[in-house]
C-alpha positions in Angstrom: 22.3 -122.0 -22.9 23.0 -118.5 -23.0 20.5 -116.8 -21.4 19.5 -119.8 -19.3 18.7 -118.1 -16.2 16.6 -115.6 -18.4 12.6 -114.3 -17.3 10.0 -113.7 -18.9 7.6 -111.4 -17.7 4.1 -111.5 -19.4 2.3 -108.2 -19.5 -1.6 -107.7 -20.4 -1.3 -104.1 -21.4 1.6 -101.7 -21.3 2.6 -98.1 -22.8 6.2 -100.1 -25.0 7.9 -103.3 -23.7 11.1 -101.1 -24.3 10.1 -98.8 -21.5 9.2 -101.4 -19.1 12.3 -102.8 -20.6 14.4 -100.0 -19.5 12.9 -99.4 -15.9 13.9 -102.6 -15.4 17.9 -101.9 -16.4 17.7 -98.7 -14.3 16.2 -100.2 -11.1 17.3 -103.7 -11.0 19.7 -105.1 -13.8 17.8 -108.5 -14.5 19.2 -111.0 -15.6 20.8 -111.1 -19.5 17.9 -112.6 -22.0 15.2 -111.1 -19.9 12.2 -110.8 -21.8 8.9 -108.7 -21.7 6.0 -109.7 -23.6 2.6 -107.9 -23.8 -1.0 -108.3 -25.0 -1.2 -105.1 -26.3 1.0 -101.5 -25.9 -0.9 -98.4 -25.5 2.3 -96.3 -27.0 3.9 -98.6 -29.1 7.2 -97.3 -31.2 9.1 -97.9 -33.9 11.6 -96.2 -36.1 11.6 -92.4 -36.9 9.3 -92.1 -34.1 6.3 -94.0 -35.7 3.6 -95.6 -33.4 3.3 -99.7 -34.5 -0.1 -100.4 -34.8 -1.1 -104.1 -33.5 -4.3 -105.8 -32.6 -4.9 -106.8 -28.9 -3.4 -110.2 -28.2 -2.7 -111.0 -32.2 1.3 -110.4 -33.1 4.6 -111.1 -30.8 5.6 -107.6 -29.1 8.3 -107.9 -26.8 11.6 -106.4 -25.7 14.4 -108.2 -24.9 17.2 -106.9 -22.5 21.2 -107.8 -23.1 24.3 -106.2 -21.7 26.4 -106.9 -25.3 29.7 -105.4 -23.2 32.0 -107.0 -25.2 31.0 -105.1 -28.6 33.3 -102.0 -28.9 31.7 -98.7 -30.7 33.1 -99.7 -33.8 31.0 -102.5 -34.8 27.7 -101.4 -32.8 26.1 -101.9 -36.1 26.3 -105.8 -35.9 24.6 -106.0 -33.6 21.4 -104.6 -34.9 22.6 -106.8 -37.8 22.2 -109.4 -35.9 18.7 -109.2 -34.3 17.8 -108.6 -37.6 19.0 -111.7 -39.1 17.3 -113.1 -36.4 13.5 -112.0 -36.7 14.2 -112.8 -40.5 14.9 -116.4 -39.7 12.2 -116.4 -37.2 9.7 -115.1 -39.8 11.3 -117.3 -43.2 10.8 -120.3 -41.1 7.4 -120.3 -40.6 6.6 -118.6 -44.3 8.5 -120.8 -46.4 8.9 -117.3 -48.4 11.9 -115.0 -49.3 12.7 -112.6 -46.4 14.4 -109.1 -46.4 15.7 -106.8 -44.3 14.4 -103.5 -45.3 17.9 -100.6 -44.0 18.6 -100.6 -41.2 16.4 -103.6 -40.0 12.6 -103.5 -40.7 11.8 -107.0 -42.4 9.4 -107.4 -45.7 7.6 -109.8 -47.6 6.5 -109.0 -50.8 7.3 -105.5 -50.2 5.4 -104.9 -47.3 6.4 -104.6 -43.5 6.1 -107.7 -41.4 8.1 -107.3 -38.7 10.2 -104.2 -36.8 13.0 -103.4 -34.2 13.7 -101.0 -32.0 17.0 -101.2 -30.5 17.9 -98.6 -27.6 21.4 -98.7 -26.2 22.9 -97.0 -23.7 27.0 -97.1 -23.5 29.6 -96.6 -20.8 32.9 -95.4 -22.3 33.6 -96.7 -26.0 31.5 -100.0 -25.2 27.8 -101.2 -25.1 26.8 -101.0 -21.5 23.3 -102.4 -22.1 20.6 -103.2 -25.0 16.9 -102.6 -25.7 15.9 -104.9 -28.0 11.8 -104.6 -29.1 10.7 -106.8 -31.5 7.4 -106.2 -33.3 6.4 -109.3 -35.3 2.8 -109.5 -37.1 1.5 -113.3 -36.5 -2.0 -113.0 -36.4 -3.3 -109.9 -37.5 -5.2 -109.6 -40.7 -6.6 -106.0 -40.7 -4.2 -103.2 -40.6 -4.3 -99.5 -41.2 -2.0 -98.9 -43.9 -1.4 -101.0 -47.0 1.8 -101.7 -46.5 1.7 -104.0 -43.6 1.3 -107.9 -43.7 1.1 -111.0 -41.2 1.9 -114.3 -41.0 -1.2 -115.3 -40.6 -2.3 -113.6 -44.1 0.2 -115.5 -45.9 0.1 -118.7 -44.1 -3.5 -119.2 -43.4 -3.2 -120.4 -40.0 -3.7 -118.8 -36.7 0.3 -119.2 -34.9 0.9 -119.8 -31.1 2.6 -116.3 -29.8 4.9 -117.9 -27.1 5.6 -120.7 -29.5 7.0 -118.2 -32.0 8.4 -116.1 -28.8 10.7 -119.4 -27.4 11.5 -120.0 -31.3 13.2 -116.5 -31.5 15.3 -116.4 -28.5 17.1 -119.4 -29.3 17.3 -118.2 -32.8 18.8 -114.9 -31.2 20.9 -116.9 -28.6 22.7 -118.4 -31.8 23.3 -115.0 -33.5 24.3 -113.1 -30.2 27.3 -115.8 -29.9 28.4 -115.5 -33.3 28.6 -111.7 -32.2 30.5 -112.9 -28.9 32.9 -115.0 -31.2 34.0 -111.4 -33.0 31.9 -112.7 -36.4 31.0 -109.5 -37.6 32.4 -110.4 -41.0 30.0 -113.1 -41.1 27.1 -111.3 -39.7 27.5 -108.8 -42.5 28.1 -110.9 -45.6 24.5 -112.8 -44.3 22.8 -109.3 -43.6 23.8 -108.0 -47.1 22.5 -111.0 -48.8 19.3 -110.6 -47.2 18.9 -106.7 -48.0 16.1 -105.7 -49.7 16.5 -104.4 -52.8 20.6 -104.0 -53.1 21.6 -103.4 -56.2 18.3 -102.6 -58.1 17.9 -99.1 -58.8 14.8 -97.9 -56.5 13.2 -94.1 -55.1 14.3 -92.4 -52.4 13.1 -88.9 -50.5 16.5 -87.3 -50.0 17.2 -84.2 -49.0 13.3 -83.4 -49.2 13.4 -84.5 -53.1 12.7 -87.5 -54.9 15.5 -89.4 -56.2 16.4 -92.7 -57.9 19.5 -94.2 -56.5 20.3 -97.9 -56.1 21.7 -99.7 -53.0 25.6 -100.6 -52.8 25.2 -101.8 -48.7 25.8 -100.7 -45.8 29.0 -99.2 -44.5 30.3 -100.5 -41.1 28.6 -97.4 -39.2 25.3 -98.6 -40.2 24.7 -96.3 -43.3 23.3 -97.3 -46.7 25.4 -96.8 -48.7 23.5 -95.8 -52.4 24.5 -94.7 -56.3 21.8 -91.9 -57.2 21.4 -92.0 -60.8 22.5 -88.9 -61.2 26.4 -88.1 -58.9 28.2 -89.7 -56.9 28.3 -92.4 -54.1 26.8 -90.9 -51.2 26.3 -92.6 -47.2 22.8 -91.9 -45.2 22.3 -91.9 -41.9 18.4 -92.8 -41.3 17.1 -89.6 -40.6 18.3 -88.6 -43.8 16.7 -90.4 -46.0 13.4 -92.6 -46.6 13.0 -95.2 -49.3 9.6 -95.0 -51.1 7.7 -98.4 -51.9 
């Protein structure tokens, strides 16, 4: 195995499991698959700087260090590609249900958020020195803040095990992070497109502060989304730059 000699450090409460997370790099280098799972976090993040709201004790928040060395800055992208693929899987297997990957790597089910990364890298020269990954998944939950948030639970109707579901997607990410090692990116990108949600049907988009209709082509080998607005020409986004709208 992989990350054989990996930890796993159990937390009751902590500000993000991707700060603890990154402490840990900068004091101590653990050990490659090291994992940090909390009850609850007091400051939890994810993309654009939003807070990811989660009742105490209910969904699967951890972060999960790696020192991906070997991937050069070219084809960074697969490997958030590849966690991706892996929470999808996680989540599809239990479901039963069709799973996207909403750009760059949020994952839906019938259009609404069930799961979210945060990756956090930090590099040394043209290669990945090290890797944040947090993982957000909703298991349990079945009240949230904002419509557009689901859980397994809701769509199951079962109460699921957290570290079950937690030893279920490191070995599912141990299988993906060696495709990675073998220099699959091809691979890895053909299965992330055909997972992404909504390519190729026209949707709306805030771009450029207006609303727009464009539909997804993919995503370009830099980790833009690549889109057709109905109206000009073939343009690449970086994620700050634009927002779909569900």
């Amino acid at each position: 195995m992989l990350f054989r000699d990996r930890a796993i450090i159990n937390l009751e409460s902590v500000d993000s499991t991707n700060n603890y997370a990154a402490n840990l790099v900068r004091l101590s280098q653990p050990p490659e698959g090291t994992v940090i799972t909390a009850q609850h976090q007091t400051s939890g993040r994810g993309q654009r700087h939003a807070s990811w709201e989660s009742t105490n004790g209910e969904n699967l928040l951890c972060s999960i260090i790696l020192y991906p060395k070997f991937i050069q800055a070219i084809n960074q992208f697969s490997l958030s590609q590849a966690i991706a693929l892996s929470v999808r899987e996680l989540v599809e297997n239990e479901i039963q249900k069709e799973v996207s990957i909403k750009w760059p790597n949020d994952i839906i089910v019938e259009n609404k958020k069930i799961a979210g990364i945060l990756i956090e890298n930090s590099w040394m020269d043209a290669r990945l020195n090290s890797c944040i990954c947090g993982i957000g998944i909703n298991l349990n939950q079945m009240h949230f803040e904002t419509s557009n948030a689901i859980s397994v639970r809701y769509i199951t109707k079962r109460i699921w095990d957290v570290n079950d579901c937690l030893v279920q997607f490191i070995d599912i990410l141990e299988k993906y992070y060696l495709r990675l090692k073998s220099e699959n990116y091809v691979e890895i990108s053909n299965a992330y497109h055909s997972h992404l949600f909504r390519k190729d049907i026209r949707s709306r988009f805030i771009f450029e502060n207006n609303e727009i209709e464009a539909t997804i082509l993919g995503v370009d080998l830099h980790g833009r989304l690549k889109i057709q607005p109905s109206a000009g020409e073939i343009v690449f986004c970086d994620l700050k730059e634009i927002a779909m709208i569900l």
